[in-house]
N, C-alpha and C positions, 0 to 999 in steps of 0.2 A: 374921570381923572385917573389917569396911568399911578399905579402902587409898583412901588418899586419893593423887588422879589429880596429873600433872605442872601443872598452871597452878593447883590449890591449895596443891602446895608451893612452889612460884614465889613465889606471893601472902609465905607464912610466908617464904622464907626474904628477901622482899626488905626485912624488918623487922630483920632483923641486920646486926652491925659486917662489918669485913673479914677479921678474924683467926677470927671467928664460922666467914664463908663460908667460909674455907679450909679451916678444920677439918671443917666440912660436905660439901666436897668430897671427905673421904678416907674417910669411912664405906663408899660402897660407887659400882658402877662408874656405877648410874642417878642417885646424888645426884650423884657427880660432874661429871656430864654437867648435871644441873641446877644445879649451881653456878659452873658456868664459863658458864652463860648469859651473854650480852652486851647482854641486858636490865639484868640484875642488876647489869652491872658498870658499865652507863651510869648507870644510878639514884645507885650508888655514889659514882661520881668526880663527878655533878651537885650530888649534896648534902653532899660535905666540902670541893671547891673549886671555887672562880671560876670557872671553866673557857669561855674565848668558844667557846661550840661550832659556832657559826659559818665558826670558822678550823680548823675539824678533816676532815681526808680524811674521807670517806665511808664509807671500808671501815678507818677504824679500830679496833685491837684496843682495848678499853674496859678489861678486864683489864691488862692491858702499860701503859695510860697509866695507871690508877691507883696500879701499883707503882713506873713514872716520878717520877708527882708525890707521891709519901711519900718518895723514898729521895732528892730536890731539896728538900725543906724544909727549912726552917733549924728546927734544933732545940737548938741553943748560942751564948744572946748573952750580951751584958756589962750590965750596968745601962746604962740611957741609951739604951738599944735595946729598941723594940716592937715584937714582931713579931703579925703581923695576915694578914687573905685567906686561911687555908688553911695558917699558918704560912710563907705563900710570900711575904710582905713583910716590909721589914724598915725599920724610922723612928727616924732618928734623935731622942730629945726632950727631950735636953739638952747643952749646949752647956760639952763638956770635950775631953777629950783624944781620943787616937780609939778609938771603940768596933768590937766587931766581931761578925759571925754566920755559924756554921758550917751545911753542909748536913747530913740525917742522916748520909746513907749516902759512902764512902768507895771508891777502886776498887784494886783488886791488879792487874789487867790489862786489855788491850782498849781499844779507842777509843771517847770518849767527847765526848760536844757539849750544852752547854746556855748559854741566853740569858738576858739579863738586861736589866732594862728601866728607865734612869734618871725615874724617875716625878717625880723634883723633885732639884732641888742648886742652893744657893745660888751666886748667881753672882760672888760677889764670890771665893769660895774654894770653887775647885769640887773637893775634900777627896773621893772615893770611891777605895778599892781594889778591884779584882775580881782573882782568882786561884784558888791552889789552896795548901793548906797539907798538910806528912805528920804533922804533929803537931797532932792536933783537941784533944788535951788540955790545950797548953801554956797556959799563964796569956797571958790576950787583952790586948786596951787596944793593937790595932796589929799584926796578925801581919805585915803587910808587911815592917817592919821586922827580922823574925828569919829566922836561917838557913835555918829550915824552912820559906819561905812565897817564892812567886814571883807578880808580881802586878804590874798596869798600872794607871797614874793617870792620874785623870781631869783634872788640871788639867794636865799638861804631857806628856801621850802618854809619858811615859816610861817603862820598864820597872824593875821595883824587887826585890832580893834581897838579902837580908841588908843593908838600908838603904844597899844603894849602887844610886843610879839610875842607868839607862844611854839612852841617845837610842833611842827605838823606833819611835812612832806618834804621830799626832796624837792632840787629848785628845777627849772626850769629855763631855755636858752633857742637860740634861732633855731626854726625849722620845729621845733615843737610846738603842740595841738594840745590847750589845756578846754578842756571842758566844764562847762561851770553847772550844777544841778542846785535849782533852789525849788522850796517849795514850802509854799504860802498857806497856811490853815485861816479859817473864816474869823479866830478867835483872834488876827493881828500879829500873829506870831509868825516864826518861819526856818527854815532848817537850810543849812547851806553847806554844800558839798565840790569837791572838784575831781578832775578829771587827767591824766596826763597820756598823750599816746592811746586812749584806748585802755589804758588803766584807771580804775577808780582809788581814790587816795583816802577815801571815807571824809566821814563829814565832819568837816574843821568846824562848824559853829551849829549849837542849837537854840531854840529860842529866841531866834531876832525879833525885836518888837521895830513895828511899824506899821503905818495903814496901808504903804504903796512900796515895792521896792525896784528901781532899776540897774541895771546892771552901768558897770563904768571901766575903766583902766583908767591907769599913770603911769608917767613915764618919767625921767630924769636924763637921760643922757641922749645927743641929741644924734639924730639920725634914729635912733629906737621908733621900731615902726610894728603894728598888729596888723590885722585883718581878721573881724568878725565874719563866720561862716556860719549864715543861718540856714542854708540846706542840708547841714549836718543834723543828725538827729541821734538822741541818745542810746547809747551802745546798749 
């Protein structure tokens, strides 16, 4: 019975999904080896997101950034929110109260960094939260505002918890790159810090209690639009 050689299954498997590949990976020790190609896994993350590859090291792991940028997509908005690029945008496109979008994936430990890229905000009310919320479930329309969500604005650098602002940071506005640095201790606790341009702005909140926290934004004004950049890594 003819076995067909390593660069024909190549070929096959680079016609499958991602959950495909993994599963392809666990049949035996030479699929596996062929399914952790980084052929395979640049093909991948080329054809499900935007990705400037341009701005990517050299000796990137292609694997790693694709399970990067699925577990940074926003995959819970509110009406009035479109999300687009990869699920890695998020557009305000109507103008009410505040809307909001969560990432998938959520963290129990360990340090953790990703950017976010104000792609447009009106300038009359420059209306965006960026943060981290431990309740992905709670009913949206503004998690800034609830005890479960810590989170900086964009119109008066302030830092916001439980709808009390506190003096933090300068604000922030289109074409600006906030960085957000959280990091999760085993004890449920957690520290939360941001980023503007490549500048650190020090840590707005310490002590977050929670078991799980994911990252979110809000928006208010419509047209207001982000773009999470998870090939970004911390300065």
């Amino acid at each position: 019975m003819p076995v067909l050689g390593p660069d024909c299954l190549l070929n096959i498997f680079g016609f499958v999904n991602a959950k495909t590949l993994m599963i392809i990976g666990q049949v035996c020790r030479w699929w596996s080896d062929l399914a952790g190609s980084q052929i395979l896994w640049r093909q991948m993350v080329l054809r499900t997101f935007p990705v400037p590859e341009s701005e990517l090291d050299s000796e990137v792991d292609w694997k790693a950034l694709f399970v990067r940028y699925r577990s940074l997509q926003f995959t819970r908005s509110e009406d009035f929110m479109m999300l687009s690029g990869g699920y890695l945008t998020a557009t305000k496109t109507k103008l009410s109260y505040w809307s909001s979008a969560v990432a998938r994936v959520g963290w129990t430990t360990g340090r953790h960094y990703w950017e976010i890229r104000i792609d447009q905000i009106a300038a009359s009310n420059k209306a965006i939260m960026i943060g981290v919320t431990n309740d992905k479930q709670a009913k949206l329309c503004g998690f800034y505002q609830r005890i479960s969500a810590w989170a900086y604005y964009s119109f008066t650098g302030q830092k916001y918890h439980g709808y009390e602002p506190k003096a933090y940071a300068d604000g922030y506005g289109t074409g600006d790159v906030i960085g957000v640095q959280l990091e999760v201790n085993e004890n449920n606790t957690a520290s939360l810090g941001f980023w503007k341009n490549g500048e650190f702005k020090g840590v707005a909140f310490h002590h977050l209690t929670g078991k799980k926290f994911w990252p979110f934004v809000d928006m208010h004004n419509v047209k207001n639009r982000v773009t999470i950049l998870p090939h970004r890594i911390e300065p």
